[in-house]
MITOR-895019 format. One record per residue: residue in one letter; x, y, z of N, C-alpha, C in turn. Coordinates in pm, whole numbers, plus 50000, padded with zeros to 5 digits. Each point is the difference from the previous one (the first is absolute). Example, Ala and Ser with C-alpha at 12.3 -4.5 7.8 and 13.67 -1.06 7.14 Angstrom:
<nodes>
a513194943150780499115011950000500905012050000 s499655010549928500825011950006499235010950073 
</nodes>
This chain:
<nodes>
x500844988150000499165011950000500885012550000 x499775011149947500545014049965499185006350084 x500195012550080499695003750023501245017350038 x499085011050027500885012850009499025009550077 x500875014450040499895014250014499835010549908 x498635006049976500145012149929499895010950029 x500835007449971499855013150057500775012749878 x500295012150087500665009649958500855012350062 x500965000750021501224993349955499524985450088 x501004988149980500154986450080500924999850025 x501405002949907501514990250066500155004650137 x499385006050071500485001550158499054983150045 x499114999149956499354988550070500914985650070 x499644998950120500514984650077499104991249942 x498995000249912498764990250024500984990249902 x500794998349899500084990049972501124988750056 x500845009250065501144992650076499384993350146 x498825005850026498954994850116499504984149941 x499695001949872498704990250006500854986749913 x501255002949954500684992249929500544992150080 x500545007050143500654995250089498954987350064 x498595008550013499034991650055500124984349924 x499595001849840499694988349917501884988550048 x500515005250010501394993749989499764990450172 x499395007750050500054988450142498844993649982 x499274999949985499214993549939500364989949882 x500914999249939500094990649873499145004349874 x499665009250041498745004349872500925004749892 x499614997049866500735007049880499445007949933 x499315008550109499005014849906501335008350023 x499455011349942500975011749966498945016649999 x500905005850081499295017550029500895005149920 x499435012649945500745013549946499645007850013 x500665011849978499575016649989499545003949875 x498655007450010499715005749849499665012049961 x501075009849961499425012050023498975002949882 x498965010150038498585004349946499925012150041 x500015007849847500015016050021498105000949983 x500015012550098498355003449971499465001649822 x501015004449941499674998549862500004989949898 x500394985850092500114987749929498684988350077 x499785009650127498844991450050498674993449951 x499585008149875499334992049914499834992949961 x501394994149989500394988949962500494986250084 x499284999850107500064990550128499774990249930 x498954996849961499874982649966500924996949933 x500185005049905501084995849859501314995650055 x500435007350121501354999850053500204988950103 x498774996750061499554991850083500014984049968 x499495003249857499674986449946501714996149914 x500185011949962501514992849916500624998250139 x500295004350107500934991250103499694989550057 x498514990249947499344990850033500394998550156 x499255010450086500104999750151498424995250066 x500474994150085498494991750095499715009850081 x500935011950036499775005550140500725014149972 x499555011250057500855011350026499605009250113 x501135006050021499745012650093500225013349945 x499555004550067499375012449931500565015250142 x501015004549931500715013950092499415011349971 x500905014350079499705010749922500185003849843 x499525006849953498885005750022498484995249877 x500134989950039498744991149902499124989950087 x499945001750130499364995950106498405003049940 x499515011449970498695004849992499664996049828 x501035004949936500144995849853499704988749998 x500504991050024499554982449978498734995649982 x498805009050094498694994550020499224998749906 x499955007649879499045001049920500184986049913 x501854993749991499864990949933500224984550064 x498935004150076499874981450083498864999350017 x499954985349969498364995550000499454998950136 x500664998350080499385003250143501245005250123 x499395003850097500925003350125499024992850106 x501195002650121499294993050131499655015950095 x499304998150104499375007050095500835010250051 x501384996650032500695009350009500815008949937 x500144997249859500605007549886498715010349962 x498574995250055498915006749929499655009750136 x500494996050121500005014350111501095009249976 x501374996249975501245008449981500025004949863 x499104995049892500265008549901501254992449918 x501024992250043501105000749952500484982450033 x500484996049867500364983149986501765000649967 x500224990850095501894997050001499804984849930 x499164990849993500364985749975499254998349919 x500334993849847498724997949924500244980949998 x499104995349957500204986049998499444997449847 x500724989849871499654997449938499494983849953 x499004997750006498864986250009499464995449871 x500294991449918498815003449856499795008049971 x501225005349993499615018149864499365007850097 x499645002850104499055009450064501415005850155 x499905013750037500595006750051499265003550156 x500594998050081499255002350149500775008850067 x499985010050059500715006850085499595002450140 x501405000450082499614999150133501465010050052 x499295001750136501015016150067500454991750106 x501494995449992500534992750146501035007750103 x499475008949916500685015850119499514999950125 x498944999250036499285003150094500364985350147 x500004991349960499964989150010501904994450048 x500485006149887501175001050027501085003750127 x499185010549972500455014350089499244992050206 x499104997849975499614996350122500744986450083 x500334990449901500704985350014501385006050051 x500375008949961501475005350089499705006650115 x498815011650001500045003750129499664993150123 x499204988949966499414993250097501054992950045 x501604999449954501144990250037500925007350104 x499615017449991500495008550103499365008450087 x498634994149966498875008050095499084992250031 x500124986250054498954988050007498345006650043 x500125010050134498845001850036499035010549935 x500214999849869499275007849859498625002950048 x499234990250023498664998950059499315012850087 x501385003450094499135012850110501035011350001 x500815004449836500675008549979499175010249906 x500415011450081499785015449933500745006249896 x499474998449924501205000149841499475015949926 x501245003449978499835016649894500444994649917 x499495003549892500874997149850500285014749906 x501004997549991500305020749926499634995849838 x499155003649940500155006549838498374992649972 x499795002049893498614996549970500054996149869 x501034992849945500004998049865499234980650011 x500324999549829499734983049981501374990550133 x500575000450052500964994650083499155001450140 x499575010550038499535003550091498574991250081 x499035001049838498944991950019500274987950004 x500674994849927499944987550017500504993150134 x500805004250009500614996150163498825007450124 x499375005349943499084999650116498494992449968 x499894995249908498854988649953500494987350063 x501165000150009500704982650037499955003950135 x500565010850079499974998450113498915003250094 x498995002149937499055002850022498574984250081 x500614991549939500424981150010500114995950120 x500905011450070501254995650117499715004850155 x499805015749913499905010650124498645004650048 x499904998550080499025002550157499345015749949 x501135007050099499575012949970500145005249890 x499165016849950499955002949888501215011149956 x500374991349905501295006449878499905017849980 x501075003350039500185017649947500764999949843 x499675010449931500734997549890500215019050005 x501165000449943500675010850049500325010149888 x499535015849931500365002149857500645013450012 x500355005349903500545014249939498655005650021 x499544994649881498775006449946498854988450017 x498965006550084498154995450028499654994249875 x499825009549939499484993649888500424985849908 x501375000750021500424985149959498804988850057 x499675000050113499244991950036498504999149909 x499795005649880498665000049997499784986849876 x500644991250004499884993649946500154982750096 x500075005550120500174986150060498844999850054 x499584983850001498534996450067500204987850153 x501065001450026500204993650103499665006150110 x499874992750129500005001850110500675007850085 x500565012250004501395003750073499665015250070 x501145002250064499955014250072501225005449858 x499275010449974501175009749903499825010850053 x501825003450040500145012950017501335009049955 x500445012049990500925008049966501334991150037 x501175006349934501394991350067499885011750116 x499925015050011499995003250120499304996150122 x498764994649964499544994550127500244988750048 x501124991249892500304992250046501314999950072 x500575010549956501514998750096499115011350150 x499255003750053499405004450097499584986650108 x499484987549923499484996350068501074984849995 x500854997449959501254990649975500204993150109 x499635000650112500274994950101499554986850032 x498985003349954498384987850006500274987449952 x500694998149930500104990549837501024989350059 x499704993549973500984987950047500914993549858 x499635001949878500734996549883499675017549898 x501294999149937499385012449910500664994449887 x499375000749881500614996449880499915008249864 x501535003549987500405008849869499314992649840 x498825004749966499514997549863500935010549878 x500445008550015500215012749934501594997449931 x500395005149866500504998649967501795006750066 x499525007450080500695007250075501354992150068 x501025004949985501184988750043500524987449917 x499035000049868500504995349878501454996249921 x500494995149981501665007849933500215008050031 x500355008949923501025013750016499425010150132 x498514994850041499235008750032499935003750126 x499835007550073500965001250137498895006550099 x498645004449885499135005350139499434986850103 x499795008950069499004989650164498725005250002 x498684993049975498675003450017499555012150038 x500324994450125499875000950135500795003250136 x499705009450056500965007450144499354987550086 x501274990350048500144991050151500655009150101 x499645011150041500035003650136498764992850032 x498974997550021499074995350091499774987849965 x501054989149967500084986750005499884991350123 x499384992050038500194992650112501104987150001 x500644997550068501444993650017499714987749990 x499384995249983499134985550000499504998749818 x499355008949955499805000749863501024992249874 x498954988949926500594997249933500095007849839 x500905004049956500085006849906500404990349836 x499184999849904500254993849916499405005949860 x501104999849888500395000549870499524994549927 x499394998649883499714991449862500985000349886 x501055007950053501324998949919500894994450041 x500904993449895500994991850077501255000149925 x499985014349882501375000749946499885021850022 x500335005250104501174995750082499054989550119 x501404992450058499494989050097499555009450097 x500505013450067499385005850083499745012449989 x498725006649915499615013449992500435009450078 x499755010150002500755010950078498564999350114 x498604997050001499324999750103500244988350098 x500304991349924500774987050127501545003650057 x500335006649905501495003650083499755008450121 x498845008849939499845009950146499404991050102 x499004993849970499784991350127500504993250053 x501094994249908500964986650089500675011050067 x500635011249982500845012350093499415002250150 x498804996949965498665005150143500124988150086 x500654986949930499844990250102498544986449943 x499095008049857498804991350020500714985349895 x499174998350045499744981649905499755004949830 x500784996549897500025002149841499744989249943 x499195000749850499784988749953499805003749840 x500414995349921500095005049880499334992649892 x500095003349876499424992649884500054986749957 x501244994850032500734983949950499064993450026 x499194998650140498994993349986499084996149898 x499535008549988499005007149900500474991749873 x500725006549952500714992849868499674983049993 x500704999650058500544985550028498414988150026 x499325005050116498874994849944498805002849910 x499885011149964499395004049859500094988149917 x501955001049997500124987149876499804985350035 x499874999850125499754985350032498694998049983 x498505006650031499175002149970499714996149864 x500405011549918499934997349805500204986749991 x501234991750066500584990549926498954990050027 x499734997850159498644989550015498765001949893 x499505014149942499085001549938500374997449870 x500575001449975501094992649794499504979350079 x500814995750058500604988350040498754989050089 x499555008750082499334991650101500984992450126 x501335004549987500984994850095500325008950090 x500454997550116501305007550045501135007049983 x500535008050026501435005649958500704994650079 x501045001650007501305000950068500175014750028 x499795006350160500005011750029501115005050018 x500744989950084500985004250027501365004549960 x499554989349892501225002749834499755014549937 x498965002950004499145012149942500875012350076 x499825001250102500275009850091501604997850026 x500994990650026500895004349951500655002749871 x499624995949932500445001349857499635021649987 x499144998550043499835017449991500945004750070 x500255001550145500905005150084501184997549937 x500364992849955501114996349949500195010649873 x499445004049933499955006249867499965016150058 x498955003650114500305008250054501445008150034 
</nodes>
């Protein structure tokens, strides 16, 4: 089986040195690649799809939302977030599914077991944002804050949640027992912080959805304060373990997964 990453740019992507590594402990003789797809060649998805005769793909920035129109179906959570990372290919027919959300939670729950009766802020309100709060939404007890620039971003979400300003949320910062960076902020080159942690509580777990750099400049400030940090690798790492059960119907090898990244890191 063939299978790959599309995106734009890609050659920064781990996903195929992740999932190759995976098939290799496994004994499997499928094969991942990178495929880059300019917005002006996206038209041309199937065509490109079908000449790399692939069973399975994932789907990066920035064609997350792009993808939808050309799949014959999605699942429940790609159709709350708006946005599909895994497509699966079955008898000619295309399924997409969002293992972001899902992802992202299977790591935190490995550094924050008692998820259940935690007070969680989440900073940004984009497609990253929702989705990780649809999945954790699954988990958590009390009700989810979601945290923005701008109000109005919110007028498109139909979930359940408290939305409020990032200023009222660094006012009231204390409260929160997990806070988690959605925002592109601390990116590569990118060096802003959300959010003012003067009114962090010392106990607060602070966590990232990025994981290249390994520690944003908002986890650096918190690990400085003394709190508990937790970053993207997770995320990654089971995202793709996720996809791969949904291509496969098997197991991964996680652990191969996750070092093989650190390692490349």
């Amino acid at each position: 089986m063939k299978y790959a990453v599309i995106g734009h740019p890609i050659d920064h992507s781990l996903s195929p040195v992740m999932h190759n590594a995976n098939f290799k402990a496994l004994n499997d003789p499928s094969s991942y690649e990178a495929i880059d797809i300019s917005e002006e060649q996206f038209h041309l998805i199937r065509e490109i799809i079908k000449d790399k005769e692939l069973s399975g793909f994932n789907v990066t920035i920035p064609h997350k939302e792009r993808i939808i129109p050309f799949l014959d179906e999605i699942d429940d959570q790609s159709k709350t977030v708006g946005a599909v990372n895994t497509v699966k290919i079955e008898n000619g027919k295309w399924i997409g599914y969002n293992t972001d959300g899902i992802g992202y939670v299977t790591g935190l729950k490995q550094v924050y077991p008692d998820l259940e009766n935690a007070y969680i802020l989440i900073l940004g309100a984009g497609g990253a944002s929702k989705g990780l709060a649809n999945e954790l939404r699954k988990y958590v007890q009390p009700r989810l804050t979601i945290a923005n620039r701008s109000i109005k971003r919110f007028e498109s979400w139909h979930l359940d949640v408290n939305k409020i300003s990032l200023q009222e949320a660094e006012n009231t910062l204390s409260q929160y027992d997990i806070i988690i960076n959605t925002t592109p902020a601390g990116m590569n080159e990118n060096k802003e912080v959300i959010i003012n942690l003067d009114n962090l509580d010392e106990q607060t777990l602070v966590s990232d959805i990025v994981y290249v750099p390994f520690k944003t400049p908002i986890l650096e400030i918190a690990e400085s304060r003394g709190n508990p940090i937790h970053n993207g690798l997770d995320m990654f790492v089971y995202q793709g373990a996720e996809s791969f059960r949904i291509w496969t119907g098997n197991l991964p090898h996680i652990q191969t997964m996750k070092d093989t990244v650190l390692k490349h890191l």
